[in-house]
VEXDREN-2710 file (C-alpha; in Angstrom, 1 decimal):
% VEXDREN-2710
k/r/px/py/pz
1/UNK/101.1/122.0/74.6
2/UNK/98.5/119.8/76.2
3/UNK/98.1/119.0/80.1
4/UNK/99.1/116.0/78.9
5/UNK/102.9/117.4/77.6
6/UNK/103.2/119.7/80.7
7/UNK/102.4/117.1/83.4
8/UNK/105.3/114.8/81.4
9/UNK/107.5/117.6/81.2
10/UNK/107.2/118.4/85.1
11/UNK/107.6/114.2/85.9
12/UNK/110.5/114.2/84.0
13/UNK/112.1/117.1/85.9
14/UNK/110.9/115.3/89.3
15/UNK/112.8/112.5/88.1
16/UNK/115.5/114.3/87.8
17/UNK/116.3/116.6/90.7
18/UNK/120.0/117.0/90.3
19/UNK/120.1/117.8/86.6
20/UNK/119.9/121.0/85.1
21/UNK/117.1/122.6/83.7
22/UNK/119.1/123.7/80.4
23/UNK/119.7/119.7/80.4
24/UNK/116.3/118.7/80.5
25/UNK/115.0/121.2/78.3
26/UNK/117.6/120.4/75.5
27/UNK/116.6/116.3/75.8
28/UNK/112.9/117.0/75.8
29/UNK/113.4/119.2/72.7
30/UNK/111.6/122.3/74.3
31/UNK/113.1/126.1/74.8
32/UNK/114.4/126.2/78.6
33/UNK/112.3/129.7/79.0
34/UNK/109.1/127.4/78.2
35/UNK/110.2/124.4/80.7
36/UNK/111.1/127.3/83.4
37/UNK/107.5/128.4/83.0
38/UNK/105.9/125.2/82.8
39/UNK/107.4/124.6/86.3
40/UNK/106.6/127.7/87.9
41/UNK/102.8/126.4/87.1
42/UNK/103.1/123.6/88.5
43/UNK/100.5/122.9/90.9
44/UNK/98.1/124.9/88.6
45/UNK/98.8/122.4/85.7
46/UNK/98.4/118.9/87.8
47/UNK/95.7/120.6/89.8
48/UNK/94.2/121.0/86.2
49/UNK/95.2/117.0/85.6
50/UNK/92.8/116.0/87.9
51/UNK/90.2/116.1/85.7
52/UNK/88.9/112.4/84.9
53/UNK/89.3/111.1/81.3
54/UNK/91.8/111.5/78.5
55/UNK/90.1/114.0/77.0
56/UNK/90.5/116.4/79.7
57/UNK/94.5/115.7/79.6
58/UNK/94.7/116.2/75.5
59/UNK/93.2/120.2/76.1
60/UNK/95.7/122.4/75.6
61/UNK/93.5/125.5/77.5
62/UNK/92.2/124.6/81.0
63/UNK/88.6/125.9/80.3
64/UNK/86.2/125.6/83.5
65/UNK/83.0/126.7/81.6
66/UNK/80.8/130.0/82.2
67/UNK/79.0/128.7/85.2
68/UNK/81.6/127.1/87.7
69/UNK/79.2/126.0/90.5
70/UNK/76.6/124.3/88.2
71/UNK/79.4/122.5/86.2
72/UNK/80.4/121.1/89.6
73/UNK/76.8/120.1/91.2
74/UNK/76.5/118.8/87.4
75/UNK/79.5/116.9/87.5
76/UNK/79.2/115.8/91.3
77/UNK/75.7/114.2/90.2
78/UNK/77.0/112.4/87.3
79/UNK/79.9/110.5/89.2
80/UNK/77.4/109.6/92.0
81/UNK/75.3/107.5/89.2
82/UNK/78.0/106.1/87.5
83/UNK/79.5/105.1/90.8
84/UNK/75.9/103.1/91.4
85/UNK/76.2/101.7/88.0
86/UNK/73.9/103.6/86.7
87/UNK/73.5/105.1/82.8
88/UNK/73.1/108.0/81.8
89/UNK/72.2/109.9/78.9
90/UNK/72.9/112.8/77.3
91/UNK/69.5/114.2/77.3
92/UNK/69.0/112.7/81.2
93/UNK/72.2/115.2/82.2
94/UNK/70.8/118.0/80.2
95/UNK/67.5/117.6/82.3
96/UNK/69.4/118.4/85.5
97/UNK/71.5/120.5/84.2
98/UNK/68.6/122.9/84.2
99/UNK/67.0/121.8/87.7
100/UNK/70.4/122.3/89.2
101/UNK/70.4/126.2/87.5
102/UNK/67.3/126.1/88.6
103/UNK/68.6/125.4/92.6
104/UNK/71.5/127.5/92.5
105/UNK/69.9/130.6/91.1
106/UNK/71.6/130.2/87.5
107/UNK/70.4/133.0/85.0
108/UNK/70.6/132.8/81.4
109/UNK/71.5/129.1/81.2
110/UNK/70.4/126.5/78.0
111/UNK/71.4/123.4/78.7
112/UNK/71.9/123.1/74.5
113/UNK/73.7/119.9/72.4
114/UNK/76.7/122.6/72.6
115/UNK/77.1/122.7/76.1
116/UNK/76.4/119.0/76.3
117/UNK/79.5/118.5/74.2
118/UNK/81.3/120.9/75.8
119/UNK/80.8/119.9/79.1
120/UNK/81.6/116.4/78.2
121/UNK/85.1/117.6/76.8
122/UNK/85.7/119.4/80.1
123/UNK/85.8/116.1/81.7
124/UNK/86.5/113.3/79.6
125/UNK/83.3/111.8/79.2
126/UNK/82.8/109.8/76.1
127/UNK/80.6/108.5/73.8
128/UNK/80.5/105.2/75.7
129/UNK/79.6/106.1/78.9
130/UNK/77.2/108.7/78.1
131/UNK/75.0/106.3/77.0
132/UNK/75.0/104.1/79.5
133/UNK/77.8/101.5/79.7
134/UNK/76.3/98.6/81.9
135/UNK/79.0/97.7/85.3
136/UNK/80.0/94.6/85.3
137/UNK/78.9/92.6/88.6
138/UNK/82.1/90.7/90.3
139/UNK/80.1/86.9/91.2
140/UNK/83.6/85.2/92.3
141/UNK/83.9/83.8/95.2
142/UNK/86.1/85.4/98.0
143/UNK/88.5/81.9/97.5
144/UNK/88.5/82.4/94.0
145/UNK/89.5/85.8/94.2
146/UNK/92.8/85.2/96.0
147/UNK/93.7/82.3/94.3
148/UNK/92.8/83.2/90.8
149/UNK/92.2/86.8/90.0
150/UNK/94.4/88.6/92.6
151/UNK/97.7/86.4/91.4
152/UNK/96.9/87.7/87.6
153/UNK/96.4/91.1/88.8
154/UNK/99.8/91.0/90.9
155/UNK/102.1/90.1/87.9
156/UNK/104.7/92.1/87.2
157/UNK/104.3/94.0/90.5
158/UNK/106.6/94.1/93.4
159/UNK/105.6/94.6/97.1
160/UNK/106.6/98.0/97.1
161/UNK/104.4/99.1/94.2
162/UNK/101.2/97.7/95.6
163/UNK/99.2/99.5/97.3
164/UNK/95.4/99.8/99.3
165/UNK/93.4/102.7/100.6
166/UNK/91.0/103.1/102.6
167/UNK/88.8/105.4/105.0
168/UNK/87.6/104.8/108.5
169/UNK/85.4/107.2/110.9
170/UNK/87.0/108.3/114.0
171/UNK/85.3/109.5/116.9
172/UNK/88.4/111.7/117.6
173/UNK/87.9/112.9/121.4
174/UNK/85.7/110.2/122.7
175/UNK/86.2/108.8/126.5
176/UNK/85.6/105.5/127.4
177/UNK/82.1/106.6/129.6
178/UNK/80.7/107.6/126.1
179/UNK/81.9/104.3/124.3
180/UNK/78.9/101.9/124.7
181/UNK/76.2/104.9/123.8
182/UNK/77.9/105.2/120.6
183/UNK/78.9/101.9/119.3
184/UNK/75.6/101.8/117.3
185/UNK/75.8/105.2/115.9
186/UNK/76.8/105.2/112.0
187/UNK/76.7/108.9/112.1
188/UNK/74.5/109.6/108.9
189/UNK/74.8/113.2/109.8
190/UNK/73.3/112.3/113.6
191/UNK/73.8/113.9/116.7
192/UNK/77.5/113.1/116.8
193/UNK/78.7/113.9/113.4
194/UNK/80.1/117.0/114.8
195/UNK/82.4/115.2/116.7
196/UNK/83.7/112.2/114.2
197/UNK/86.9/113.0/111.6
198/UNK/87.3/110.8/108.5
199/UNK/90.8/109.1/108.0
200/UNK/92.4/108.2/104.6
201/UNK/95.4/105.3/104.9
202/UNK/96.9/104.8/101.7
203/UNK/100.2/102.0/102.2
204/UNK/102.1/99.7/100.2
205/UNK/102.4/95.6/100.4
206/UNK/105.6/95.8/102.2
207/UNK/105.3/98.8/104.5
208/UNK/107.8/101.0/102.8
209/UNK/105.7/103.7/101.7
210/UNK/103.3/105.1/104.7
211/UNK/101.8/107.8/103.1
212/UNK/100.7/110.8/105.3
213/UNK/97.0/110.1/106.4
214/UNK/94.7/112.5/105.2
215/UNK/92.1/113.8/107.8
216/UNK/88.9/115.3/106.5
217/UNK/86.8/117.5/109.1
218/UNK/83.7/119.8/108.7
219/UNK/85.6/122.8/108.7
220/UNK/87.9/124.3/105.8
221/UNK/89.7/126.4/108.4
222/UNK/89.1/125.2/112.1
223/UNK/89.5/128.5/114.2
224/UNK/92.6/126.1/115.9
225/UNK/94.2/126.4/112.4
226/UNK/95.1/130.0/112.9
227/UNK/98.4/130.9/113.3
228/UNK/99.5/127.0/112.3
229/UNK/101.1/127.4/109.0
230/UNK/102.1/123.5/109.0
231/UNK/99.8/120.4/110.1
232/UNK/101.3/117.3/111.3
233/UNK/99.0/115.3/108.8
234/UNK/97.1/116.5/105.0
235/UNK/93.4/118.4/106.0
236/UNK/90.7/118.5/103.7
237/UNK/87.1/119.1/104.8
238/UNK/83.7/118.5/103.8
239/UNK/79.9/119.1/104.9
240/UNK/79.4/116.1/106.6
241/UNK/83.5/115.6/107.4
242/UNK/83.4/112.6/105.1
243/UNK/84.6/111.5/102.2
244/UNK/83.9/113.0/99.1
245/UNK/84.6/112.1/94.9
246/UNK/86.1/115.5/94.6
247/UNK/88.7/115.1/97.6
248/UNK/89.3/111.5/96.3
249/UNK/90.6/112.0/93.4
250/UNK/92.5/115.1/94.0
251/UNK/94.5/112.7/96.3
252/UNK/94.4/110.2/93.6
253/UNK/96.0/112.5/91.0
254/UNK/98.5/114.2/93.8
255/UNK/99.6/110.2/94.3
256/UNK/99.6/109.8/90.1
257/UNK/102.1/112.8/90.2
258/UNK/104.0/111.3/92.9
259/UNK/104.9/108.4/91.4
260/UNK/105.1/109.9/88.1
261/UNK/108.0/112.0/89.0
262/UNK/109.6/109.0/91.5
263/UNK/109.0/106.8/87.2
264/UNK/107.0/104.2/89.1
265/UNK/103.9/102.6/87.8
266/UNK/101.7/101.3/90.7
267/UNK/98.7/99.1/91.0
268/UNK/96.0/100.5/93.8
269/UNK/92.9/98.6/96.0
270/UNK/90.2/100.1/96.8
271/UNK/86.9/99.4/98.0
272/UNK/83.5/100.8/96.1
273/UNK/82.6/102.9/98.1
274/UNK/80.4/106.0/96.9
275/UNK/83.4/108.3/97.4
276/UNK/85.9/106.1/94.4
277/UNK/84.9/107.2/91.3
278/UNK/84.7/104.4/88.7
279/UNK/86.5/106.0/85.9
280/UNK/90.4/106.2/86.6
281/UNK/91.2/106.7/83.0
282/UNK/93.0/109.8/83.0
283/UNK/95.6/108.5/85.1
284/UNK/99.1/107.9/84.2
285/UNK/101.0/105.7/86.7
286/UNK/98.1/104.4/88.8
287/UNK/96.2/101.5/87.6
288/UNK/93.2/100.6/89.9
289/UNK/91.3/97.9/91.1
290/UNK/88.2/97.4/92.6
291/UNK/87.9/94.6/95.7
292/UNK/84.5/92.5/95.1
293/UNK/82.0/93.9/96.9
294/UNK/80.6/92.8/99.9
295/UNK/83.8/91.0/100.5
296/UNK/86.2/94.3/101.8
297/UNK/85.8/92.2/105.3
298/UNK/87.9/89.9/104.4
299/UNK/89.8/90.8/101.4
300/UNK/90.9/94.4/101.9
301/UNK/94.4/94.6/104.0
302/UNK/93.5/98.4/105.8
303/UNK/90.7/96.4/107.2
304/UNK/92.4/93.2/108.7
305/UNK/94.9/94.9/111.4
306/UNK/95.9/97.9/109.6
307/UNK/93.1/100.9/110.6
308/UNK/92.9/98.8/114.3
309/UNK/96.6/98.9/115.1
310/UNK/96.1/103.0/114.3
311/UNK/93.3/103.9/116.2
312/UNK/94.7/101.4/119.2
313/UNK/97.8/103.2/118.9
314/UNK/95.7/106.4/119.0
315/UNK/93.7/106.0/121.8
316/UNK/96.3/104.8/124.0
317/UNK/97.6/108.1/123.6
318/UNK/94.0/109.5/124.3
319/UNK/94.2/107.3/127.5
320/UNK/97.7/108.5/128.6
321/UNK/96.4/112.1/128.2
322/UNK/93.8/111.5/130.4
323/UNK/95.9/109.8/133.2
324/UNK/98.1/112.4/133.0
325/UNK/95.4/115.5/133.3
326/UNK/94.4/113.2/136.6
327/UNK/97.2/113.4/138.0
328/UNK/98.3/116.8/137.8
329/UNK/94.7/118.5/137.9
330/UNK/92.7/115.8/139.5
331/UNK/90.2/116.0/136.5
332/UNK/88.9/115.7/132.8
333/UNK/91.4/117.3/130.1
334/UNK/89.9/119.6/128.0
335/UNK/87.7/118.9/124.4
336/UNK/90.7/117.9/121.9
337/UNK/90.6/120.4/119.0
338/UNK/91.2/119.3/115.5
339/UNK/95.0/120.5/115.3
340/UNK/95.9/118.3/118.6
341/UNK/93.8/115.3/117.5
342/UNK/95.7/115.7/113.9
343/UNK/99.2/115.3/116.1
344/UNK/98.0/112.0/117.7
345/UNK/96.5/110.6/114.5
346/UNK/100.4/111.4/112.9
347/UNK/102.0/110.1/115.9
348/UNK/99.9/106.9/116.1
349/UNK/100.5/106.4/112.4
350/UNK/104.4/106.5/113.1
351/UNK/103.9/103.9/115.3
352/UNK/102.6/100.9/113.1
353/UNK/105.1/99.2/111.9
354/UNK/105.6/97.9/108.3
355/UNK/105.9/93.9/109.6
356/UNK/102.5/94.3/110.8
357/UNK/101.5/96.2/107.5
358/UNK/102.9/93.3/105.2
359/UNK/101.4/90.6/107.4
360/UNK/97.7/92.2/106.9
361/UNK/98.4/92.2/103.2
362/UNK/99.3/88.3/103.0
363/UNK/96.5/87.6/105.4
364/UNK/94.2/89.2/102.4
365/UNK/95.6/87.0/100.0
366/UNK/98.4/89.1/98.5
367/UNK/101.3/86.6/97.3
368/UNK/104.4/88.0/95.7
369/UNK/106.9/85.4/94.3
370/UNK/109.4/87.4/95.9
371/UNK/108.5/85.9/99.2
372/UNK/109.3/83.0/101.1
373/UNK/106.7/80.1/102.1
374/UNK/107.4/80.4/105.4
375/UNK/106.7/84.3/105.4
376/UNK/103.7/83.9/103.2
377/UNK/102.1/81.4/106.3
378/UNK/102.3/84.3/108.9
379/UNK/99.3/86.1/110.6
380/UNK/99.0/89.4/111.0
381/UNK/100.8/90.6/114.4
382/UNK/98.1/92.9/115.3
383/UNK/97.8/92.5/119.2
384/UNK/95.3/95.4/120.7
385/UNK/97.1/95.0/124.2
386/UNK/95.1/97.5/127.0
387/UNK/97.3/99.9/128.3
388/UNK/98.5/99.0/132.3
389/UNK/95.9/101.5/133.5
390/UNK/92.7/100.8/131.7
391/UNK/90.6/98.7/134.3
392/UNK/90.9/102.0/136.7
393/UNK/89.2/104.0/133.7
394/UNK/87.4/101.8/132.0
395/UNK/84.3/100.4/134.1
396/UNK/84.7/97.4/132.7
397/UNK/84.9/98.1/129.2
398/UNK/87.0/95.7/127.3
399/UNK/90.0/97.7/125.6
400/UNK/88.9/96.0/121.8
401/UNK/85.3/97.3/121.8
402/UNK/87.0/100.8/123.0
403/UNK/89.5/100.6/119.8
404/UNK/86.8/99.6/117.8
405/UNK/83.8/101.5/118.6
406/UNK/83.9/103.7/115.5
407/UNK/84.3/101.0/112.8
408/UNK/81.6/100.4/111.2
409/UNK/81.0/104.7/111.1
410/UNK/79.8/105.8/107.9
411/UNK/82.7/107.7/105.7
412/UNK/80.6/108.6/102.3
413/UNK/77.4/108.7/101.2
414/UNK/75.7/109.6/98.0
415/UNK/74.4/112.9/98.1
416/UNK/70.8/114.5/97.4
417/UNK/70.4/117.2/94.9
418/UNK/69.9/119.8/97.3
419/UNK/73.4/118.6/99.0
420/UNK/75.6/118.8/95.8
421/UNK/73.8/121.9/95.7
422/UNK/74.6/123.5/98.9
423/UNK/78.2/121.5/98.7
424/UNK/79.4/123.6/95.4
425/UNK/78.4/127.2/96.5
426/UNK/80.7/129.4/98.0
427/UNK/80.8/129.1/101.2
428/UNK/82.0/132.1/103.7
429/UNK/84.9/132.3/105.3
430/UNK/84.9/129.7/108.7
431/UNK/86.2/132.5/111.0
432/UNK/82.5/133.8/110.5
433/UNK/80.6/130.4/110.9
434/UNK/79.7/128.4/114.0
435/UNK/83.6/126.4/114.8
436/UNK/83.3/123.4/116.1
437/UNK/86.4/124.1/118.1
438/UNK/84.9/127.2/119.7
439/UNK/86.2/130.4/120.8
440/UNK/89.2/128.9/122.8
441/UNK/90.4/126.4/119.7
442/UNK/92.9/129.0/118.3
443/UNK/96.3/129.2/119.8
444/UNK/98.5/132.4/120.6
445/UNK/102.0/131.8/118.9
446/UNK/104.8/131.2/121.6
447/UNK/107.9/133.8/121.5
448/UNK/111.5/132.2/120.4
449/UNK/112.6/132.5/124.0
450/UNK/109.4/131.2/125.1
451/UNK/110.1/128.0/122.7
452/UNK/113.7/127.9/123.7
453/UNK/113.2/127.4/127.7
454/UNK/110.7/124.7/126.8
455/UNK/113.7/122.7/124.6
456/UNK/115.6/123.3/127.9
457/UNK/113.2/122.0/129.9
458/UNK/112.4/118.8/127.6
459/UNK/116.2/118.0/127.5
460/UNK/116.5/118.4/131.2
461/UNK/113.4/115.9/131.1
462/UNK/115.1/113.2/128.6
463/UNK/118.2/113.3/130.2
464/UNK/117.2/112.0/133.6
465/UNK/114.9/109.1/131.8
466/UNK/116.5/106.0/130.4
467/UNK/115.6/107.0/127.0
468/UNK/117.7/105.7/123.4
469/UNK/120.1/107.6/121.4
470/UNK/117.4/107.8/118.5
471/UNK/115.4/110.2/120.6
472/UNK/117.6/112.8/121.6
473/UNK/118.7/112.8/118.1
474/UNK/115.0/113.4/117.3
475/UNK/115.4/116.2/119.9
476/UNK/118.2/117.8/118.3
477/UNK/116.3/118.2/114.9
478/UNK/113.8/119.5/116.8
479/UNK/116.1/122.1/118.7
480/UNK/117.5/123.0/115.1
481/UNK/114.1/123.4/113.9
482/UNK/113.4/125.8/116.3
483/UNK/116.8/128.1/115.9
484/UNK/116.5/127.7/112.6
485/UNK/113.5/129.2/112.1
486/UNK/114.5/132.0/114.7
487/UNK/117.7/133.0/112.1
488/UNK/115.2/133.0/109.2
489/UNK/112.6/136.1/111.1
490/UNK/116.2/137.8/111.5
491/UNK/116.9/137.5/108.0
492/UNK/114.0/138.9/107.4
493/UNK/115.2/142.8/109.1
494/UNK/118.8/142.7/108.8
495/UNK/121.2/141.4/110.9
496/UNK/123.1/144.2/110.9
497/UNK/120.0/146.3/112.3
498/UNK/119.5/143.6/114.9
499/UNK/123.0/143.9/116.5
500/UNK/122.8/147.8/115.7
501/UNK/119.5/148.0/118.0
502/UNK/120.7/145.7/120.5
END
């Protein structure tokens, strides 16, 4: 079967939850042995997916090619220029082929018309592009964009399957002392780029669907990581903790599988940044779309209210931190680590709510015929309110420029030669590398009884505060959580042995 076949066959059984394997098997017309195996490679087979192009899906052997690194450097370099617009040709790629073997110490290597071809298989490349398919340039005004071109594009669709993404730069432990030094920094790998996260927001028209961000830091595994074997938001990471083609559009398939497997068919916005790669064909149930460049500012909904009601959101909760740490220490709380930043980011993201979502979307000129008039005429309710303490901290600092001081911070870049080069070798483990969390960032894992006098605590806590029925039920998930997971380490021995021993 091809990729193709297999990533139908697991959609269809997404679908499907409830019905029986035997079921499926019988209606697709395949033995249930081969479904049953097709399913326990899942992640291997969309992983495999995420190849761009058709080509790639139509291979019925997931080949990766001799030299693994160089076919990556190779194929980093390649999206990079046809992300800028730029042709190439088949001799042109065979050229640096060889001065990336060249750079990554590659023995034995001809860059030959076979291993052209090959290579272009791999990854859907055809005829067309190889030799240098021109881009065409978007010269419509910003008005004619939302009253002509975006109503076309929006046919057929409903609110719920429309959808924008987009990344912003955080500065993810700054105080408001350090705020005014920074606002000018872009962070093109400057003095600061250790201390910035990137922040993927991927949401739907109407709000419905707020996808868990994705943060991307510098570090595959953050020495605060160990002993977490859940994060509060996706983690990928990155040289430069930005954005990169090859975490792009591993998201971008994960999404295509998504929807595949919920049968919806989806139409995506997103800005050209270097980081989008400008071929989407191999995917299924994502059609994408470009915004005109140069006019994101206005025309893209993540950046009218969306990203600022976040990161507002967020540092509030940076600012009640510190207020806190005052008042019970009389000074500074400690560097945030990754992991704890990663909780605020989540929590913040909880806390935008899908009226404000919607509104940005309108304000960008996104009309469904669903709607009302009167809805349609709304602004966006995005209201960056200081919280009640921030003249004592802020030395004057308006609350905004606070919010926004990161928002302009660079998320992608195109990379040199020699940094798709160092960015596709194998890099050692991070528990042996400099951490950017230090020696204090990991955590030692509470005991059950530990965990259970801190529920007490919290309950005594919520109990004496005038707090809603929706929280403490959000506490007794919590305190179910916990037991649960207590019954399932007992499970593990016997419980027979533990009542024995006791």
């Amino acid at each position: 079967m091809t990729v193709a076949e297999k990533v139908k066959f697991i959609e269809e059984c997404d679908r499907n939850p409830s019905e029986s394997k035997v079921s499926i098997a019988a209606r697709l017309n395949v033995p249930v042995s081969t479904l049953k195996t097709i399913l326990s490679k899942k992640d291997d087979i969309l992983q495999a997916a995420q190849n761009t192009g058709v080509a790639s899906l139509k291979r019925k052997r997931d080949q990766e090619g001799r030299f693994l690194e160089l076919d990556k450097a190779i194929l980093t370099w390649f999206q990079q220029k046809r992300a800028a617009r730029i042709p190439i040709s088949g001799p042109l790629l065979q050229t640096k082929a060889r001065e990336f073997a060249l750079k990554l110490g590659v023995e034995d290597f001809q860059a030959s018309n076979g291993w052209l071809q090959k290579f272009k298989n791999r990854h859907g490349i055809t005829g067309k592009c190889i030799s240098g398919e021109s881009g065409s340039v978007d010269t419509a005004s910003t008005e004619h964009w939302k009253t002509t071109t975006l109503p076309n594009l929006l046919k057929g669709y409903a609110p719920r399957d429309v959808f924008n993404a987009d990344e912003t730069g955080l500065f993810y432990h700054l105080l408001p002392s350090r705020t005014l030094a920074e606002k000018s920094d872009t962070c093109h790998g400057g003095k600061q780029s250790k201390d910035r996260l990137t922040v993927l927001v991927l949401v739907n028209a109407d709000g419905s669907n707020k996808f868990p961000l994705l943060v991307i830091g510098k570090h595959a595994k953050p020495r605060c990581f160990k002993n977490v074997r859940s994060l509060p938001t996706k983690y990928d990471s990155s040289k430069n903790a930005w954005m990169t083609q090859a975490i792009f559009q591993k998201q971008l398939h994960a999404l295509d599988a998504k929807m595949g497997g919920e049968g919806r068919k989806i139409l995506l916005f997103i800005d050209g940044c270097p980081a989008h790669p400008v071929d989407n064909s191999g995917l299924r149930n994502i059609e994408v779309v470009f915004l005109p460049a140069n006019c994101t500012s206005v025309l893209q909904p993540c950046d009218l209210g969306i990203i600022e009601c976040l990161k507002s959101n967020y540092r509030k909760a940076m600012m009640h931190r510190l207020i806190s740490s005052m008042d019970l220490n009389n000074k500074t709380p400690e560097k945030l680590t990754v992991l704890r930043a990663m909780y605020l980011i989540a929590a913040a993201w909880d806390k935008v709510q899908p009226h404000v979502i919607s509104a940005c979307f309108r304000k960008a000129g996104f009309v469904f015929d669903q709607l009302g008039g009167e809805e349609e005429d709304a602004e966006p309710e995005v209201i960056v309110e200081p919280p009640p303490f921030w003249e004592k901290v802020s030395d004057g600092l308006p609350f905004e420029d606070f919010v926004n001081v990161d928002k302009n911070l660079s998320t992608s870049a195109f990379l040199s030669d020699e940094e798709i080069a160092a960015e596709v070798r194998v890099q050692e483990d991070d528990s042996q590398s400099e951490n950017e969390e230090g020696d204090d960032g990991a955590s030692r894992v509470p005991t059950f009884q530990e965990a259970e006098s801190a529920l007490e605590v919290l309950r005594l806590y919520l109990q004496a505060k005038d707090v809603s029925e929706d929280v403490l039920g959000h506490f007794s998930v919590l305190e179910n959580a916990v037991f649960d997971s207590y019954v399932r380490r007992l499970q593990q021995g016997t419980l027979d042995s533990f009542f024995k021993t006791n």
